[in-house]
N, C-alpha and C positions, 0 to 999 in steps of 0.2 A: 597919426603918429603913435597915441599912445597901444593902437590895436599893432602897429607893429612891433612895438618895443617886447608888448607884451607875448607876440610872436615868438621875436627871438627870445625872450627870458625861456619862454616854453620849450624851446627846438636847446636851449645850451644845459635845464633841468634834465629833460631827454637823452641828451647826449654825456652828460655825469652818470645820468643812471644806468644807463650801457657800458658806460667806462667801468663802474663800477661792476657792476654786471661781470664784464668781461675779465676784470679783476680775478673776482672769487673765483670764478670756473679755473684759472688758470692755478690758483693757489690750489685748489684741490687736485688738479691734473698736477703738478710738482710735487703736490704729497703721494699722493698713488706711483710716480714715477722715483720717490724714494724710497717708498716701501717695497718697490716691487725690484731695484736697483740691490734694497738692503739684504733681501730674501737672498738673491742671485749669489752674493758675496759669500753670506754664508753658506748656503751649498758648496761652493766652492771649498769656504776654509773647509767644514766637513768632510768634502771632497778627498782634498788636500793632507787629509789627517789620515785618513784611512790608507791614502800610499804610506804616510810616514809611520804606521804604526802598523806595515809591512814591514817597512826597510827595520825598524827597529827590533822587531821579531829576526829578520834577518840576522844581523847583529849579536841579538842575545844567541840564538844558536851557534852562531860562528864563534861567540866565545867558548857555550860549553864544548864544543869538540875541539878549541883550541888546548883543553884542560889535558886530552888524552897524544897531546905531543909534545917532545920534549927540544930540550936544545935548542943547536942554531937557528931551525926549520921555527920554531916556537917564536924567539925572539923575532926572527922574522914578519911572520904573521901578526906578531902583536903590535908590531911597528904600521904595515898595512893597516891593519884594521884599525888602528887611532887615523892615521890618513885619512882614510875613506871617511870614517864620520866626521871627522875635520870638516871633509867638502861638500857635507849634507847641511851641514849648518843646525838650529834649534829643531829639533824635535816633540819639544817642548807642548802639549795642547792647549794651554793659556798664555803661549805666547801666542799660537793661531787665533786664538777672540779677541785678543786685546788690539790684530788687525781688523779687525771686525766696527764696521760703523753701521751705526743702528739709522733707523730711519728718522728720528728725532734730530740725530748727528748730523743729518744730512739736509735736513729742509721743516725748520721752524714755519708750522701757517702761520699767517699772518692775519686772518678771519677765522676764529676760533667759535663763531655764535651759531657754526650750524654743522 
């Protein structure tokens, strides 16, 4: 009896240190999978930025040549172009990182010792 006790004590040690095992690998594959999750986002905002600091270049030019019309046609225009940026929303680029979750933000290890 006591060679099987001792059995099982040995087969559930066994089976902890697999669990555990199986643990840590997993905590490091959810940090790799938030870094690499973290990387993608920022490209994108990047991405992202660089349309909007098209559109905004757009914009600044549409004003200077709005400079060389006058009148109705003027008021016009200037009415449009408050519109249009209206519908673009923040153009802002520290508003793009402050959408920004870092890899930290995403997935705290939980086994720190290796």
């Amino acid at each position: 009896m006591d060679a099987a006790d001792d059995e099982a004590a040995r087969k559930k040690r066994e089976q902890e240190l697999q669990w555990e095992r199986w643990r840590r690998e997993e905590d490091k594959r959810s940090e790799a999978k938030a870094r690499t999750e973290s990387l993608q986002q920022l490209s994108d905002i990047m991405a992202d930025w660089t349309k909007a600091l098209s559109v905004e270049m757009f914009f600044v030019e549409a004003e200077k040549r709005m400079q060389m019309v006058d009148g109705e046609r003027r008021v016009h225009l200037e009415s449009r172009l408050r519109l249009a940026r209206s519908m673009l929303g923040d153009l802002d680029p520290l508003s793009f990182i402050e959408q920004w979750v870092s890899p930290e933000e995403r997935y705290q290890r939980k086994f720190m010792d290796e």
